[in-house]
C-alpha positions in Angstrom: 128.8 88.7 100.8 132.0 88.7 103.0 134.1 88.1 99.9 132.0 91.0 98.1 133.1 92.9 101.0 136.5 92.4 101.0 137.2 93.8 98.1 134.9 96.3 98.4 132.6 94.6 95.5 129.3 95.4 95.1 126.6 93.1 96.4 122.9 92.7 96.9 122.6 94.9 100.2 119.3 94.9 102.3 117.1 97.9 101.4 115.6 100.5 103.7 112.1 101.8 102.5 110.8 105.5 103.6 108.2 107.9 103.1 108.4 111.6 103.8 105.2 112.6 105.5 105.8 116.3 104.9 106.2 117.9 101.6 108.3 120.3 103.3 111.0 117.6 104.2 111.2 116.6 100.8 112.0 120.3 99.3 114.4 120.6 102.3 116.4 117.6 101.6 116.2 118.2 97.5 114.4 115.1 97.0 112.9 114.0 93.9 110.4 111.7 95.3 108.6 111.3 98.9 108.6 107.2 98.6 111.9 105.2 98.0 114.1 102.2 99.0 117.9 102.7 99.6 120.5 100.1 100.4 121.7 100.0 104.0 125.0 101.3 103.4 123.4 104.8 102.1 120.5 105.4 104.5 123.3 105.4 107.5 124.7 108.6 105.4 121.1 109.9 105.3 121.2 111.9 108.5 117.6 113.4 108.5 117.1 115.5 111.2 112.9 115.1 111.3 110.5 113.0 113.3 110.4 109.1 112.6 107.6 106.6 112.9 108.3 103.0 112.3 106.1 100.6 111.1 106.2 97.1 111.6 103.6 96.2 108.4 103.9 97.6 105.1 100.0 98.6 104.4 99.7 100.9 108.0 103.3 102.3 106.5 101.4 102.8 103.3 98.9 104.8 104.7 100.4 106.8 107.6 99.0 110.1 107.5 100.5 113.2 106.6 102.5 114.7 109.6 105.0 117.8 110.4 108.3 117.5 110.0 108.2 113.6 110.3 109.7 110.6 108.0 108.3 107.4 108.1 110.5 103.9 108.0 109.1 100.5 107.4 110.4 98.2 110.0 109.5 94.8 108.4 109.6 93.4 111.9 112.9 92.0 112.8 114.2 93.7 110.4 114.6 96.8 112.4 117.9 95.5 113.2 119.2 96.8 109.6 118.6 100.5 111.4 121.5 99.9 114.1 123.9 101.1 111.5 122.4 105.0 111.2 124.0 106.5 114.3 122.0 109.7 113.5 118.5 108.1 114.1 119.9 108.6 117.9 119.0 112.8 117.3 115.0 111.9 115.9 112.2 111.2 117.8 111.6 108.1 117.1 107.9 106.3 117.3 107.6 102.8 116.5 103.9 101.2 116.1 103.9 97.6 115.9 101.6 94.4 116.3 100.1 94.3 119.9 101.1 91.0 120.2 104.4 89.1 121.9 106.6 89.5 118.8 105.5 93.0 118.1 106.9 93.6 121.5 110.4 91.4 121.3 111.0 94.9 118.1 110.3 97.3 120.5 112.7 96.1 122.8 115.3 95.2 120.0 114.7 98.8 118.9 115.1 100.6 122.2 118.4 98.5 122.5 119.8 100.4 119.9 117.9 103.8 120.6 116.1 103.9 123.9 114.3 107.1 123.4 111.9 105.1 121.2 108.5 105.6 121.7 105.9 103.3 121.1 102.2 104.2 120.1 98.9 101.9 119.9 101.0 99.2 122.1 98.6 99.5 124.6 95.7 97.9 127.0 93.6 101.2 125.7 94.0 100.2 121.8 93.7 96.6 122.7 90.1 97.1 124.0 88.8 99.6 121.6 90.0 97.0 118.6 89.1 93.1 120.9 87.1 92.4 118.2 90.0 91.6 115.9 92.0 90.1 118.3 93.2 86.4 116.9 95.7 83.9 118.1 98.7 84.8 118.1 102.5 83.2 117.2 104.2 81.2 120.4 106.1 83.2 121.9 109.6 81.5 124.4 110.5 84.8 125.8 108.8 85.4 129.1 110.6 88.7 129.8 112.3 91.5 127.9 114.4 94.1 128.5 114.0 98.1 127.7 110.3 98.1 128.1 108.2 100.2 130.5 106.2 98.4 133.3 102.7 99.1 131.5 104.2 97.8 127.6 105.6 94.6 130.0 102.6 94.0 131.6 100.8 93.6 128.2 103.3 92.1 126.6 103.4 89.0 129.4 99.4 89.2 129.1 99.6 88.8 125.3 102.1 86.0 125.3 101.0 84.1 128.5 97.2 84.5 126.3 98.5 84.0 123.1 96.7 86.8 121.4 97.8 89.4 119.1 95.8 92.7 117.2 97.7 93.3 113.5 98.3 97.0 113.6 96.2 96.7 110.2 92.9 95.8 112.2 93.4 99.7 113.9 90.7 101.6 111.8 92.1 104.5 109.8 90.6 107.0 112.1 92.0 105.5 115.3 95.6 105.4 114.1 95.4 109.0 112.5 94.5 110.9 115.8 96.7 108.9 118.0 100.0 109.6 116.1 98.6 113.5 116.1 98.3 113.1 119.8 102.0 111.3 120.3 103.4 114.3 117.5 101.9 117.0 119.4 102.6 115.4 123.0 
């Protein structure tokens, strides 16, 4: 793709998937459609001004709940990295729920590089207990320390990886995930 770039050809870009979780966002912004996939280079031109929760796995982005003035992005995991070039995601809250494992972790810190006001939700030794039923092995994880964390999200994530555990945000029932991002919109 450098040579597509070059010349300023066209080429197969990596796409950014969102959901509007508020009607109103979508009459606001004269959208025809609350669920859509847009090429990197025209989601950094986006410049929403809302609420964002990111999403690490596509089914919990599937069935986020409806909330207030809030957009919802699916991370894909590393490929939050994609987001660095929408300068304008530095004005939303942002709120990023991922895996509780080490991995799901290593995102959150990538993320916060590029916008340390995230906040992360159901990353935590509280959601880890109510869901240690569903708690499998997890992938190996090298990285023994990580930047832009806070001291409880670092505690767990050295826990998780030293254990080699992991809870797929998928194994959070319904219920669960819906009041705790009403709690983190309202807090």
């Amino acid at each position: 793709s450098m040579f597509e770039r070059r010349y300023r050809l066209r080429y197969d870009e990596p796409l950014i998937r969102l959901r509007l979780l508020d009607p109103q966002l979508q009459a606001a912004y004269h959208l025809p459609m609350d669920d859509f996939s847009t090429p990197v280079s025209q989601f950094e031109r986006l410049a929403f001004t809302a609420r964002c929760v990111i999403t690490e796995n596509k089914l919990t982005f599937l069935t986020l709940p409806p909330l207030a003035n809030t957009f919802a992005i699916f991370g894909g995991g590393f490929n939050v990295e994609h987001l660095r070039v929408a300068r304008w995601l530095a004005q939303c809250p942002l709120i990023y729920w991922g895996d509780l494992d080490a991995h799901g972790f290593v995102i959150l810190s990538q993320l916060r590089a590029l916008f340390p006001h995230v906040q992360s939700v159901m990353m935590d030794a509280a959601t880890l207990a109510a869901f240690e039923a569903f708690v499998v092995p997890g992938e190996p994880c090298a990285i023994r320390s990580l930047p832009n964390l806070t001291d409880e999200e670092h505690a767990l994530f050295e826990q998780l990886a030293r254990d080699n555990r992991r809870l797929e945000q998928e194994r959070i029932s319904h219920a669960y995930a819906v009041e705790q991002l009403h709690n983190t919109v309202r807090g």
